[in-house]
N, C-alpha and C positions, 0 to 999 in steps of 0.2 A: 608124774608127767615128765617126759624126757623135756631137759631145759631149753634146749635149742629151740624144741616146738614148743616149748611155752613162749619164749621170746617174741617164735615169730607170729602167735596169735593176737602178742602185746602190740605188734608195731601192727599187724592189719586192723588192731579194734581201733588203731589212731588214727589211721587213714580214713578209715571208714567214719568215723563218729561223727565228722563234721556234714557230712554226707545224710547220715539219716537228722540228724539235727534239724536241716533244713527242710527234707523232707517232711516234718514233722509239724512245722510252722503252715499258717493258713496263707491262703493264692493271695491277700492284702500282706501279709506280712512277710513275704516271699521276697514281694514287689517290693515292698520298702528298703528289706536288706540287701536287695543288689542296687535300687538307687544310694543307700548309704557308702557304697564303695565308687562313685562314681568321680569326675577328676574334678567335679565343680565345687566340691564343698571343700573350705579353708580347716585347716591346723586346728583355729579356735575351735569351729562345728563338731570336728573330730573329737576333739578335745573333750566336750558338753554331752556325749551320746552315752557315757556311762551313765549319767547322772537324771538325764531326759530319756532312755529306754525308746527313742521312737516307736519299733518295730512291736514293744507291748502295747505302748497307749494310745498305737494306730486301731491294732485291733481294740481295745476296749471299749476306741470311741464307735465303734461299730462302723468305721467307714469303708466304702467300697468303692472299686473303680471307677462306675459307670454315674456317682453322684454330680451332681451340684453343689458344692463348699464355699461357703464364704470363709474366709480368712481375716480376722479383725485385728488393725495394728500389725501386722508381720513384724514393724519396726524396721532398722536397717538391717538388722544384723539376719532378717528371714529365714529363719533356723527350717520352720516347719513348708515352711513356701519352696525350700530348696528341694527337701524329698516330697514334697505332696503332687509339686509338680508335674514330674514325670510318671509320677504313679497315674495320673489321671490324666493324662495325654490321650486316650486312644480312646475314652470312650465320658470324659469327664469335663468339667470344669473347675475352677479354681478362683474366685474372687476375692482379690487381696485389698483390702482395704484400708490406707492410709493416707497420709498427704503427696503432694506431688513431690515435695523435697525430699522424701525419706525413696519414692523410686528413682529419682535423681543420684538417688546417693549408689544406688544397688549397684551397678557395673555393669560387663559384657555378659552374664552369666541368664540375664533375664533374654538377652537375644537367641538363646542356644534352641535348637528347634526343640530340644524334651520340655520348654516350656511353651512352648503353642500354644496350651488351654490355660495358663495365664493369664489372668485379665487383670490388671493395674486398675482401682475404681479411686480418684484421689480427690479426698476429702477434706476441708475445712477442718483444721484442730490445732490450735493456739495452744501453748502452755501459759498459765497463768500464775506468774510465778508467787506473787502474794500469798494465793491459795495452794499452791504444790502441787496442783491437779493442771490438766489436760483441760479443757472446753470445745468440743466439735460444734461446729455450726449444722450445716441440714445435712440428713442420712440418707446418703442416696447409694444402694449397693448394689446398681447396673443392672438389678435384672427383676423383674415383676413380682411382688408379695404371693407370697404360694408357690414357690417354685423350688424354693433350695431346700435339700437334702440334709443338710448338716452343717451347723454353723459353731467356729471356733472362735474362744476367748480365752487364748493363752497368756499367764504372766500379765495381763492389762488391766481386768477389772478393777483394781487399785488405783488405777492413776485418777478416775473422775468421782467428780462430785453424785452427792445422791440424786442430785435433779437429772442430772445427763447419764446416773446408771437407769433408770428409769426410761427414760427416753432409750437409752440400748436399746435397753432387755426389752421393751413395747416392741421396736424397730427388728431385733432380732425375731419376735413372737410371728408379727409381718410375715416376714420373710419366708419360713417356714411352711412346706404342708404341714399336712394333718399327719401326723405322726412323726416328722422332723425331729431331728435332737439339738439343742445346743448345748455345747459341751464349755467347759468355766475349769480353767487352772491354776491358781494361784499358790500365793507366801498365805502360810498361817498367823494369822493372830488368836492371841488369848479372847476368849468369850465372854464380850458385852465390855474389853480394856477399854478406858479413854485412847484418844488418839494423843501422839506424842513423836517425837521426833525418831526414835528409833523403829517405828508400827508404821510409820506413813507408807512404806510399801509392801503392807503386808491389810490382810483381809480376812473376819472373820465368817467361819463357814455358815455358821448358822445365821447370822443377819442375811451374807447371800443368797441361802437356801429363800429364806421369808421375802425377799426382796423380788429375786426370780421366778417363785409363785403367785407373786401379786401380779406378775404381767400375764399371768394364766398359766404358766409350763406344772407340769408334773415330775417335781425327781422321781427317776425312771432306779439310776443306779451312782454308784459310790465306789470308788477306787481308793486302797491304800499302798499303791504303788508307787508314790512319793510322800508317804509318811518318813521321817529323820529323825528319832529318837534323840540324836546328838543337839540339833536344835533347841533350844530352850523357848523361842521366841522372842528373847527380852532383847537382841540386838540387830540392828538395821540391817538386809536384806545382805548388804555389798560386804559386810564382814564376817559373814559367816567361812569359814575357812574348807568345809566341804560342800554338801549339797544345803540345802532351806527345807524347812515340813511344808510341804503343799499339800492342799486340798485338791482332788480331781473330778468332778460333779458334772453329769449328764441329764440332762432333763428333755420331757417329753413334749413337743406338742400336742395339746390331745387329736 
């Protein structure tokens, strides 16, 4: 092949790649990667989008535009609140559910109209600090038992006690039609470890799995798109020097 036209099929296959790339991705995950370019999200977010994949574990969670999401804990830093929001503007909702300090804390970003369907629901949850854990007082997520589409528990499930995961995963069950999914992502721990100061925010998958079956769900499906071989689990969540093993669990309501 003459070199010149080799060269110049090299530079159109770069043009182009990007091009069918996204053509390539589905109408949910489309959405997500043009909200991830968008001017609202910080350096840190930016930062965290190698290691958090949105754009795959949107699709995996099976969600679609035109649902009803609850959002549990967003926390401040509302990683998933930031792209979920605008994704489900137009035909969606979005129920974020934490305390009134932690939306206090969020900024000018929540007034921007791509968050419309928005809805701040803020909840009673003391930290206890004796125990390590979280304590919510009553579960109230804005909008009538049977209704929501899809309910997330990201990076959370660890901070409470087994009495109030229980009370959740009941409250999340609630919430839910008949065939809802709630979706649970967590730090790994070792299976059946004592608890210890380095584990405290980390979660074994199979106690979750049995835990969130007793509220009635069906695992539906299992993701190893945050498995971390480098992880070892034996140290506390905040030192880990790349990414953490997480467990990515989707369950059914029947």
């Amino acid at each position: 092949m003459n070199t010149r036209k080799h060269k110049f099929i090299i530079v159109v296959l770069a043009l182009i790649s990007p091009a069918l790339a996204f053509s390539q991705l589905s109408q949910i995950q489309q959405k997500v990667q043009e909200v991830m370019a968008m001017d609202h999200r910080t350096e840190a977010e930016l930062a965290r989008d190698a290691d958090r994949d949105p754009v795959n574990a949107v699709d995996f969670m099976g969600l679609e535009a035109d649902m009803t999401v609850i959002e549990f804990i967003p926390a401040a830093q509302a990683y998933y609140t930031k792209i979920l929001g605008p994704v489900l503007l137009d035909n969606g909702h979005l129920m974020a559910i934490d305390t009134q300090g932690t939306f206090d804390r969020w900024g000018d970003w929540i007034e921007m109209p791509e968050m419309g369907m928005v809805h701040p629901v803020p909840i009673d949850n003391q930290f206890n600090r004796d125990e390590g854990r979280y304590m919510p007082g009553e579960l109230n997520f804005g909008v009538p038992d049977g209704t929501v589409d899809k309910f997330l528990y990201i990076r959370e499930y660890h901070n409470f006690n087994a009495e109030d995961k229980a009370r959740i995963n009941a409250k999340a069950f609630d919430s839910l039609k008949s065939g809802g999914e709630y979706v649970i992502i967590d730090h790994t721990k070792r299976h059946m470890e004592s608890n210890n100061g380095a584990n405290g925010r980390r979660e074994d998958p199979v106690s979750v799995i049995h835990e969130v079956q007793r509220a009635g769900f069906v695992l539906d499906r299992v993701s190893d798109m945050f498995a971390q071989e480098s992880d070892d689990l034996s140290l506390e969540v905040g030192q880990i020097p790349n990414m953490t093993d997480r467990f990515f669990l989707v369950f059914r309501k029947p």
